[in-house]
N, C-alpha and C positions, 0 to 999 in steps of 0.2 A: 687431169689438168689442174694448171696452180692457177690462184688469184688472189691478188693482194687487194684489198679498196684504198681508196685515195684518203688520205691519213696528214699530211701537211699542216691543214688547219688546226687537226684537233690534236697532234702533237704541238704545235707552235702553242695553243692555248693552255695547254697543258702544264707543257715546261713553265709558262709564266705564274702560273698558280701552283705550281711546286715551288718556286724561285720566289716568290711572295711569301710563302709560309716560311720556307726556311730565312729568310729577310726577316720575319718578325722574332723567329726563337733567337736569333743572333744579334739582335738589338734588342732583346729581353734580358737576355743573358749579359751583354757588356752594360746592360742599365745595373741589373741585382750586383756583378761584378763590382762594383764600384761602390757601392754602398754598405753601409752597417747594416747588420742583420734588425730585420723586424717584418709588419705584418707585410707593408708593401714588396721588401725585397723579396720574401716568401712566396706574395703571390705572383713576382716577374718569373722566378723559376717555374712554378707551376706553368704559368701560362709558357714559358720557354716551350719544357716537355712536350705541351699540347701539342704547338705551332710545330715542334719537331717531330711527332707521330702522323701531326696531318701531311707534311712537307713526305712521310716519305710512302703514303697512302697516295698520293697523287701521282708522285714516284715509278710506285707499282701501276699503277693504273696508266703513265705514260707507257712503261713497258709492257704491259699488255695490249696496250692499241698499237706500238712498232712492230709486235708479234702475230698479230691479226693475219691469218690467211684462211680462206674457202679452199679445198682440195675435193676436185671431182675426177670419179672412175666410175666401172661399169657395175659396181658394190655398191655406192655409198657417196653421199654429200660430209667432206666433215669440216666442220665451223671449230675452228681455232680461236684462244685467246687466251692471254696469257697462259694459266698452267692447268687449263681443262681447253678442254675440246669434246664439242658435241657432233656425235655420230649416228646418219640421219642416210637409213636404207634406202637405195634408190628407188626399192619397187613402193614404200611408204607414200615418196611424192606424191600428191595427187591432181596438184596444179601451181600453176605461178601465176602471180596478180600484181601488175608494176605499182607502185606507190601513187599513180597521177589518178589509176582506179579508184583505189580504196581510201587513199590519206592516208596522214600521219597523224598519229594522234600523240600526244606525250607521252615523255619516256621515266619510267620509276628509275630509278639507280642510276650509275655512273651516264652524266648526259650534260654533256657542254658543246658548243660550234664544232660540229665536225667528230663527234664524238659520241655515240647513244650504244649503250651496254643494260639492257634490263628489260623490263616488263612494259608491255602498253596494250590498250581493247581497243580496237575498230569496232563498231556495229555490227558490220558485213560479213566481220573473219572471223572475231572474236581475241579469245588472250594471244598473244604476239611477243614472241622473246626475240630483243632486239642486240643484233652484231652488226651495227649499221657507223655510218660515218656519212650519213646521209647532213646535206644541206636545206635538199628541196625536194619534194618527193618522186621528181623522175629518178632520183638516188636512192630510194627504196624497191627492191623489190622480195615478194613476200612470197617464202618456202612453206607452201600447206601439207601438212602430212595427218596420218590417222590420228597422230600422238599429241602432237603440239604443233601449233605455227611460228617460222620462223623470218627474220626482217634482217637482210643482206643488205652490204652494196657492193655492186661490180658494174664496170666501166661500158659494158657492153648488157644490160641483159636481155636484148631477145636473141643474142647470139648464145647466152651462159642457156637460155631455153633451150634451145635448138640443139648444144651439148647433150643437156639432159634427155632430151626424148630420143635420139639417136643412141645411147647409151641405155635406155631401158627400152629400146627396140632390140637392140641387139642380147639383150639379157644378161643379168649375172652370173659371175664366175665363180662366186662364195657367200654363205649365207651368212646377213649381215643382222645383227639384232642392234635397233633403237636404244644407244644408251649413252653417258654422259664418261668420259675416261680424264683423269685427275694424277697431272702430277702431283707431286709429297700429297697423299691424298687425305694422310692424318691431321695438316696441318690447314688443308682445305676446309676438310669436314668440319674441324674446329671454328672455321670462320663463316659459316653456315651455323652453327649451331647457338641459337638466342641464349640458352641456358649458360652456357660456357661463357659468351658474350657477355651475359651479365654478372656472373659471380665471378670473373675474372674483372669487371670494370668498379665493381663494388670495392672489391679489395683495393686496386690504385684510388677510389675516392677516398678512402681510408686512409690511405697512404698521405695523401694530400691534407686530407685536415688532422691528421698529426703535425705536419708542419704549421699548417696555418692557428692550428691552438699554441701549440709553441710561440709562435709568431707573436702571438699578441698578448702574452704575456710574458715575453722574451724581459724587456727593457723596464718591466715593472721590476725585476727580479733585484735583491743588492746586487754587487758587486762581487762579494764572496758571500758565502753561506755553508753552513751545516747541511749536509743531503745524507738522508737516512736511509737504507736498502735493508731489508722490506720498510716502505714507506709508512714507519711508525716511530714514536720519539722513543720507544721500551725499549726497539732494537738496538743493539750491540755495535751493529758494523753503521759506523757515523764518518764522516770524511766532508774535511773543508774543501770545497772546489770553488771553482771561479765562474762566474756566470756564462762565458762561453764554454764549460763544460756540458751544459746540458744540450749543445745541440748535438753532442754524438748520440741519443737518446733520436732523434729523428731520423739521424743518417743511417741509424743500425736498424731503425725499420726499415728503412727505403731499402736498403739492402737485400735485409730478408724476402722485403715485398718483391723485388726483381727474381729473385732467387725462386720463388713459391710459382711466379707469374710464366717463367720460362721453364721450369722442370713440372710446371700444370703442362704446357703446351705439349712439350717433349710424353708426358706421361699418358697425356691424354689420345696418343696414338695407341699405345700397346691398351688401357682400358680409359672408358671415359669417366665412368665411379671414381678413379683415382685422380682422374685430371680435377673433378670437381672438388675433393677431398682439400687438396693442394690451393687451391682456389680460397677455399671454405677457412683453411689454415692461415691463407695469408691475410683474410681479413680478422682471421681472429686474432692473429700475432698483432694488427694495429690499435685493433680494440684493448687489447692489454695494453702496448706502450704507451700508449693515450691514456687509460686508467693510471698506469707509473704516473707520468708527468705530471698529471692533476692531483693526485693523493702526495706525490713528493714535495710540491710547492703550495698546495692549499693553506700552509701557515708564515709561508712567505712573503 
């Protein structure tokens, strides 16, 4: 049997907090638009970027709550959402507890009206992974197994009961093992993985305060100047540029930084030593062009 939980609320809510982030990068973006380059316009883009990474994380997260479905047979309970689904042996069940028993306690992770994706402890049950879209707690009811407890919603559940124990009265037809299955599941793992998490976000902070030291020292600069490559006055290769030269100098990191940050991710399927490598490279590439900028205009 299929089941969908009631999802209206917490798409509606949803959508409007995707639609608000993307609201702010696009009135950040026609603010910096409009302006001369310095610290402020700098920092509109950045925060643009942000408001556009959140705008499309929330994105994701709407479409894994439209994708939400329970699928029960005479095998197995499996909890869908977005691009994993949890698969949960029928004979494992070992009882069901409506939410009006136990409570609801708060939810860690994705958790808005109509909408709870993550972790929470009851007293009674203990740790509780939450696929709920619960309002009130007659909207919870709570999947206990050997392994982990799990917190649904369906429209009916002393009827989704009465499914299940009809269906482990009658026994299984194939032997079903407790485990977690993941679409693109390199890309998954990645976003589970703190490590990567971080030395992937180090690098874009990187990224960001090359602009932002640029920035603020943009409009101190003359007009035209001497810029010396390697950034020494003995060197040979000397060239008069114009002061909006020096922001290709940001944009060729940002570049590289994009480049390192998506063939980490891509690499980091086939090994993760590599994915981190790439990571580790693109913040070092920002640490040099930031070293550049500072040692080319220190006498400017």
């Amino acid at each position: 049997m299929f089941y969908q939980p009631p999802r209206a609320l917490g798409l509606m809510t949803g959508a409007v907090l995707a639609a608000w982030a993307f609201s702010i990068a696009i009135v950040l973006l026609i603010f910096g638009w409009g302006r001369a380059f310095d610290f402020v316009t700098a920092i509109a883009y950045i925060g643009a970027a942000i408001s556009f990474g959140v705008a499309l994380l929330f994105s994701y997260w709407c479409y894994a709550l439209a994708t939400m479905w329970y699928a029960l047979d005479r095998n197995g309970l499996v909890i869908h959402w977005g691009m994993l689904s949890q698969v949960v042996p029928l004979e494992a069940i070992e009882r069901l507890v409506p939410g009006t028993s136990a409570g609801v306690p708060s939810v860690g992770g994705v958790s808005w009206m109509g909408y709870h994706v993550g972790r929470g402890r009851i007293e009674r049950i203990g740790d509780v992974l939450f696929y709920s879209t619960h309002q009130s707690p007659d909207q919870v009811l709570y999947v206990m197994t050997s392994e982990q407890n799990y917190a649904i919603s369906v429209q009916d559940p002393a009827a989704f009961a009465r499914e299940i124990q009809v269906r482990q009265d009658l026994g299984t037809t194939a032997r079903v093992e407790h485990h977690v299955e993941r679409s693109m599941p390199a890309l998954q793992g990645f976003w589970t993985d703190r490590t990567g998490i971080m030395l992937a976000s180090a690098a874009a902070a990187l990224g960001a305060l090359v602009w932002l030291v640029v920035a603020a020292r943009y409009n101190s600069l003359p007009e035209s100047f001497e810029l010396y490559f390697p950034p020494s006055r003995s060197s040979p290769l000397v060239e008069l540029v114009g002061r909006s030269a020096v922001l290709e100098l940001p944009r060729t990191a940002s570049m590289l930084l994009i480049a390192n940050l998506v063939f980490g991710v891509v690499l980091y399927a086939w090994d993760r030593v590599a994915g981190y490598t790439l990571f580790l490279a693109g913040a070092a590439i920002q640490v040099g062009f930031l070293v550049a900028f500072v040692l080319a205009t220190s006498d400017l």
